[in-house]
C-alpha positions in Angstrom: -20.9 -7.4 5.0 -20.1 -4.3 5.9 -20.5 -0.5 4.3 -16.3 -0.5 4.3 -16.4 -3.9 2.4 -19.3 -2.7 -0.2 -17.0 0.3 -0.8 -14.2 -1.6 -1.3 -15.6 -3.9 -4.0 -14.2 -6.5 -2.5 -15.2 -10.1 -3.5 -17.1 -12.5 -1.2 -17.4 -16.3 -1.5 -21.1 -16.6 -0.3 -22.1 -19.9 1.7 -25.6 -21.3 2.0 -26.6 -23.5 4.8 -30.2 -25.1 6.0 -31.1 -27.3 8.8 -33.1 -30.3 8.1 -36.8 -30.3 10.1 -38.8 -32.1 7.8 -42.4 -30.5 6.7 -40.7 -27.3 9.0 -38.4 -26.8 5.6 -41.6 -24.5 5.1 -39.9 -22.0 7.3 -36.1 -21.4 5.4 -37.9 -21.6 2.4 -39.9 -19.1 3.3 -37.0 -16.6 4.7 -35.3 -17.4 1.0 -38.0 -16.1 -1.3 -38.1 -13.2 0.8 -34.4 -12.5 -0.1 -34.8 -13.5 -3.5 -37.6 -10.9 -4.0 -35.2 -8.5 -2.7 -32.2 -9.4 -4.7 -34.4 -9.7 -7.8 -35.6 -5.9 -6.8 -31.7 -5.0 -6.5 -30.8 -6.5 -9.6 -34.2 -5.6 -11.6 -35.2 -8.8 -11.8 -38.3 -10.6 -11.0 -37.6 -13.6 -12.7 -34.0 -14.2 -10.7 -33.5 -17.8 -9.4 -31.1 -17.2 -6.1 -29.4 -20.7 -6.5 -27.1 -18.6 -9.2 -25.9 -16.5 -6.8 -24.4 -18.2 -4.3 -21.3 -20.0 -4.6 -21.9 -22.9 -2.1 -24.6 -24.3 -1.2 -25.5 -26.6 1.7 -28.4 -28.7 3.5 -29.4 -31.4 5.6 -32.7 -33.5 5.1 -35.3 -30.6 4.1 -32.5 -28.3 3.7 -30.9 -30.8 1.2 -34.1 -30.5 -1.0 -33.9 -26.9 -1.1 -30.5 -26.7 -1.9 -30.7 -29.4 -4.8 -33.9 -27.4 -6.0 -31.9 -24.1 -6.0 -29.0 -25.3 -8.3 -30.8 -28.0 -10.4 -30.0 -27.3 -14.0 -32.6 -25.7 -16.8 -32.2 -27.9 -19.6 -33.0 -24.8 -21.6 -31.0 -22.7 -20.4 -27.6 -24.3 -19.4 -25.8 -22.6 -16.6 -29.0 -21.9 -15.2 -31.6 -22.6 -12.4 -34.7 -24.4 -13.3 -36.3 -23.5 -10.2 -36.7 -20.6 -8.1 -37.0 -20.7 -4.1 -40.7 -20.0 -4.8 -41.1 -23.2 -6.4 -39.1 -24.7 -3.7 -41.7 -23.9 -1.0 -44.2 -24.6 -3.4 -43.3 -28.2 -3.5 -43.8 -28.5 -0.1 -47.2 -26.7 0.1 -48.4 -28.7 -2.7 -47.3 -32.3 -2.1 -46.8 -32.0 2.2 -49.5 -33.6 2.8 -49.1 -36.6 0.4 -45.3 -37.0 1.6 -46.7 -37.3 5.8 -49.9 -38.8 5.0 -51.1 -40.2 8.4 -54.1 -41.7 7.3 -51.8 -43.9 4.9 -52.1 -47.8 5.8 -48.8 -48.1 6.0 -48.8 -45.7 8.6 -51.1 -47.3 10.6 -50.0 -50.8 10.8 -46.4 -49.3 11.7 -48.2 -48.3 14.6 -46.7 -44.6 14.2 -43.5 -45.9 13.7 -43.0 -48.4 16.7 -43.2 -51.2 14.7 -41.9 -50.3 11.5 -40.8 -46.7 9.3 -43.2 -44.4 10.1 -44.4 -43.6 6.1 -44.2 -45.2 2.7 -41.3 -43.9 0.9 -43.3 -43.7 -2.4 -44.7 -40.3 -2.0 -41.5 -38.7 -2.0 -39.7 -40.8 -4.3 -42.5 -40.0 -6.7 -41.5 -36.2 -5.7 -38.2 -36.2 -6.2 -38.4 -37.8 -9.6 -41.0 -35.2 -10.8 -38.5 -32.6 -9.6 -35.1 -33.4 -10.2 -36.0 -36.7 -13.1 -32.3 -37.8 -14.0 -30.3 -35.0 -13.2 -26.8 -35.8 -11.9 -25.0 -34.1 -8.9 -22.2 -33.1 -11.3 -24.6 -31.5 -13.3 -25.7 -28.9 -10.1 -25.0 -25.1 -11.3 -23.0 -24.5 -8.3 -21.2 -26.9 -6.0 -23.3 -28.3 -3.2 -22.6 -29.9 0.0 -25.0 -32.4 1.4 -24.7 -34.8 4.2 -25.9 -38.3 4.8 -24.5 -41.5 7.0 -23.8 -44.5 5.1 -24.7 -47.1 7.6 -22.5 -49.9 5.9 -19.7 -48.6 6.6 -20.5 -46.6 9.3 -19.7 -43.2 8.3 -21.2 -39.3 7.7 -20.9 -39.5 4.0 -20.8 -36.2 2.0 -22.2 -35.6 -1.6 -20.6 -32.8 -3.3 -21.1 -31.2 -6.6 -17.7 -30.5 -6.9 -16.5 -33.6 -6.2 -18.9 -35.4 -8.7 -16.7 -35.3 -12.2 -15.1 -38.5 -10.8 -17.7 -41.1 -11.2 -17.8 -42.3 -7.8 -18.6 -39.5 -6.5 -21.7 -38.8 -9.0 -24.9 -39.7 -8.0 -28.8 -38.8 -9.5 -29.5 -35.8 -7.2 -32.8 -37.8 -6.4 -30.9 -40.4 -4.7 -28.9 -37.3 -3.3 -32.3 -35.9 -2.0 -33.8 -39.5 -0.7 -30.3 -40.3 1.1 -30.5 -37.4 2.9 -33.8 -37.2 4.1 -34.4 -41.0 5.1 -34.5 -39.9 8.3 -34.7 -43.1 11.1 -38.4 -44.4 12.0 -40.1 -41.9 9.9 -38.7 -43.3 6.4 -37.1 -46.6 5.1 -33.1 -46.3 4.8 -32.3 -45.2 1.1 -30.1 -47.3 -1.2 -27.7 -45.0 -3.2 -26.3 -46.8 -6.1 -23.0 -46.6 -6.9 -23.0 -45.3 -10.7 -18.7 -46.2 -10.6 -18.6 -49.6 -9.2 -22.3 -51.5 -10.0 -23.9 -53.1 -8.4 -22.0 -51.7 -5.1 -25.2 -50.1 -3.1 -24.8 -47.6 -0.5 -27.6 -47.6 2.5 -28.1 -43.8 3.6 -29.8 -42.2 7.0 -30.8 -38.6 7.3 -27.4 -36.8 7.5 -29.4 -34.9 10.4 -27.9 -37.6 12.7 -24.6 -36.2 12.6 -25.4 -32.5 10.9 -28.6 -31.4 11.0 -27.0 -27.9 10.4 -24.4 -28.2 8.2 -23.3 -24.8 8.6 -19.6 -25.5 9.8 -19.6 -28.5 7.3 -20.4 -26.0 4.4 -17.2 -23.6 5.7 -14.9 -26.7 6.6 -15.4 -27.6 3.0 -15.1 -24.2 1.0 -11.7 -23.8 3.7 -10.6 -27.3 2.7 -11.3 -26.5 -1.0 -9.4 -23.2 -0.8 -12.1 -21.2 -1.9 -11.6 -19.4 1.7 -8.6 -18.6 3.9 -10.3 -17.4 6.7 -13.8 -16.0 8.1 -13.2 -12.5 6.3 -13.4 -13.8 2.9 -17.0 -15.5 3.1 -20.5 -14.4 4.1 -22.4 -17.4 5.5 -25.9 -17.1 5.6 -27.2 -20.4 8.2 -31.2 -20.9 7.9 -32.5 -23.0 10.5 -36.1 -24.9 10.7 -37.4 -23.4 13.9 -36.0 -24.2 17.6 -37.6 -26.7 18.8 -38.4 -27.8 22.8 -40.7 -30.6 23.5 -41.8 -31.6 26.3 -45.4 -31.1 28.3 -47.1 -27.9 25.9 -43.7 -27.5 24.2 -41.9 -25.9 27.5 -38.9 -28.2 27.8 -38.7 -31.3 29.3 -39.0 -30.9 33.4 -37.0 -33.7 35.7 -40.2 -35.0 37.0 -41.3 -35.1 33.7 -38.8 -37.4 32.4 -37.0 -39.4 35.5 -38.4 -42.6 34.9 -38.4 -42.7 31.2 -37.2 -45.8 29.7 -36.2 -46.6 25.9 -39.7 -45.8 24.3 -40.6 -42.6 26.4 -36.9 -41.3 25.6 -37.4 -42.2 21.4 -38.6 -39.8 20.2 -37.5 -36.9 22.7 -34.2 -37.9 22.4 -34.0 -37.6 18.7 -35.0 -34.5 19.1 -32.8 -33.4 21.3 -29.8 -34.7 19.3 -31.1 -32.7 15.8 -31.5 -29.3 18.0 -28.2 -30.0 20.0 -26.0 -30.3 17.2 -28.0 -27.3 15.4 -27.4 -25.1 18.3 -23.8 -26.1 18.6 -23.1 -25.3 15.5 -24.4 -21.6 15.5 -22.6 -21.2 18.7 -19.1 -22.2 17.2 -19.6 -20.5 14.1 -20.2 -17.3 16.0 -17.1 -17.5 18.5 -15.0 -18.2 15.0 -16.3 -15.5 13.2 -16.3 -12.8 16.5 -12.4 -14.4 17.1 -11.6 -13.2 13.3 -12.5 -9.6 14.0 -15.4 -10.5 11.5 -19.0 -10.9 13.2 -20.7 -9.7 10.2 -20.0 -12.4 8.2 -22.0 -14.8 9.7 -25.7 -14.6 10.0 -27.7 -17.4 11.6 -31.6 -16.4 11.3 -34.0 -19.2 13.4 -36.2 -18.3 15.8 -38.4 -20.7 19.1 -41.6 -22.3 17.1 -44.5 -20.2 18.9 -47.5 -21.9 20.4 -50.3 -22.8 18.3 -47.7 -24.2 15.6 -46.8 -27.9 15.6 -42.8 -28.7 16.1 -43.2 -32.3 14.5 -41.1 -33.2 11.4 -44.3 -34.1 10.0 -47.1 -32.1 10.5 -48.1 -31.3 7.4 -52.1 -30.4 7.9 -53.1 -27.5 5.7 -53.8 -25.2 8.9 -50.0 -26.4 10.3 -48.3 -25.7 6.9 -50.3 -22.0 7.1 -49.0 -21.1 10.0 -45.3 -22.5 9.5 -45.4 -20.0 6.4 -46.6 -17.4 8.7 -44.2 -18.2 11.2 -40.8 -17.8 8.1 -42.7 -14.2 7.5 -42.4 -13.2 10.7 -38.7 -14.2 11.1 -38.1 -12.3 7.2 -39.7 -9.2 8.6 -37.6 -9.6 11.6 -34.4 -10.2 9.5 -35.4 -7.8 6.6 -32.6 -5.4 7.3 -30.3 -8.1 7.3 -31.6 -9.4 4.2 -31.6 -6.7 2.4 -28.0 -5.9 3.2 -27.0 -9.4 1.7 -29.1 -9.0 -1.1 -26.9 -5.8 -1.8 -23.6 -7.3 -1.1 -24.4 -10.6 -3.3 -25.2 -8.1 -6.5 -22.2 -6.1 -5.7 -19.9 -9.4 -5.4 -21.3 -10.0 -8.7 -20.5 -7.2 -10.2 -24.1 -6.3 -11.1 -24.1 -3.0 -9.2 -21.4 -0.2 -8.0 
């Protein structure tokens, strides 16, 4: 937002995106409590919980757990956020390791996933229930966009906040959180009960299939819901889980590398490619739509290549790995810290905390 904009007092709808990337959620997470410190400094606040202040929220896979963690309720407090991003990327420091355990049995006999889902999904169901217990997506603070694809019927399938007063569109924000992140060979397909029409059962993928950033999905929907009528009336902040390259030392996949692959070499390569394709895609249309409006500085995408020395797989959650994922969402904050601190100015003045 600009200085013109600030001035002006004029009132942004703020948008909230993040990729999925599995145990790599470490890295938004990390970027977040950065600009939650700083909005809690602008606002005098060191208790404030960021999921209050924006009015959308959206994410894919690991990005849909820190969404749901940033606008679950506090049964306390009602209005509220029970968790702060802090506790967000405490969840996955704490219970990482647990969640990708490769020493697991199950893991094992799968054969890493060749012959069948890669982990248990016990471990995180156990975390989600901890976390979210039997909160509903209509009771979210703020309304909340996040993707899956129901396999039954063969379509991306969105659960929205918003959307959730009508009962089938309600769901327990765990099943909202193991839909989305039941991502092929690593985890078992979820089953999403229908709470309108039981016993119906929906079967859920990883929305990271079709939208592993759901950037544009987030601005379609706040357009569609007429919270927006063009780029200049949002700020869309897009969170991304490290840019991935495989390949021989992480440098890209060469042709002589990868001319003869057949159906197993191309696996797990290939559903790569498809998760950082359609993340890159996205950024790049969101950019030419903003820049078109005459309004570049509404969009901020902050990512940044995974260095050497720091695993890129979904599910390298060693203690050393998750260190230097952390590290790595430092770096990027520091790099991004003027930009963060700008939004954290324009969210309190869009809330009409400050002048």
């Amino acid at each position: 937002m600009t200085q013109t904009d600030a001035q002006a007092g004029k009132k942004k709808f703020h948008i909230l995106a993040i990729d999925g990337g599995g145990i790599r959620g470490i890295i938004p997470a990390t970027v977040l409590v950065r600009l939650e410190k700083l909005l809690g400094e602008e606002l005098g606040d060191p208790e404030l919980k960021l999921g209050e202040y924006f009015d959308l929220v959206s994410g894919t896979s690991t990005g849909g757990v820190i969404s749901c963690l940033m606008v679950t309720p506090d049964p306390a407090r009602p209005g509220r956020a029970k968790y702060s991003v802090q506790d967000a990327l405490n969840l996955y420091l704490a219970n990482g390791a647990a969640i990708f355990n490769k020493h697991n049995l199950h893991t094992v006999l799968s054969l890493d996933g060749y012959r069948d889902e890669r982990y248990p999904a016990g471990p995180i169901e156990a975390v989600f229930q901890k976390y979210f217990g039997d909160a509903q997506l209509k009771d979210l603070i703020r309304p909340t966009l996040i993707p899956a694809f129901e396999t039954k019927e063969y379509r991306p399938f969105f659960f929205t906040q918003h959307d959730a007063n009508r009962p089938e569109y309600n769901f327990l924000v765990r099943t909202v959180t193991r839909s989305t992140t039941a991502a092929p060979t690593y985890f078992e397909m979820a089953q999403a009960p229908d709470m309108a029409h039981p016993p119906t059962i929906h079967p859920m993928v990883d929305g990271g299939v079709f939208a592993n950033n759901p950037a544009m999905c987030a601005y379609v929907e706040a357009y569609a819901q007429k919270w927006i009528a063009s780029p200049a009336d949002c700020i869309l902040l897009s969170v991304g889980t490290g840019i991935t390259t495989q390949g021989v030392n992480n440098e890209g996949i060469s042709y002589d590398e990868a001319k003869s692959w057949g159906n197993i070499a191309w696996t797990g390569p290939l559903i790569d490619i498809l998760y950082e394709g359609a993340s890159q895609t996205i950024d790049y249309q969101l950019a030419h739509l903003f820049k078109a409006a005459g309004h570049p500085h509404c969009y901020t995408r902050i990512n940044g290549a995974i260095p050497k020395g720091i695993s890129q797989s979904l599910d390298a959650a060693d203690e050393e790995n998750m260190r230097k994922l952390q590290e790595f969402g430092e770096n990027l904050a520091d790099q991004y810290e003027a930009t963060l601190c700008r939004m954290a100015h324009d969210i309190a003045v869009s809330h009409g905390k400050i002048g």
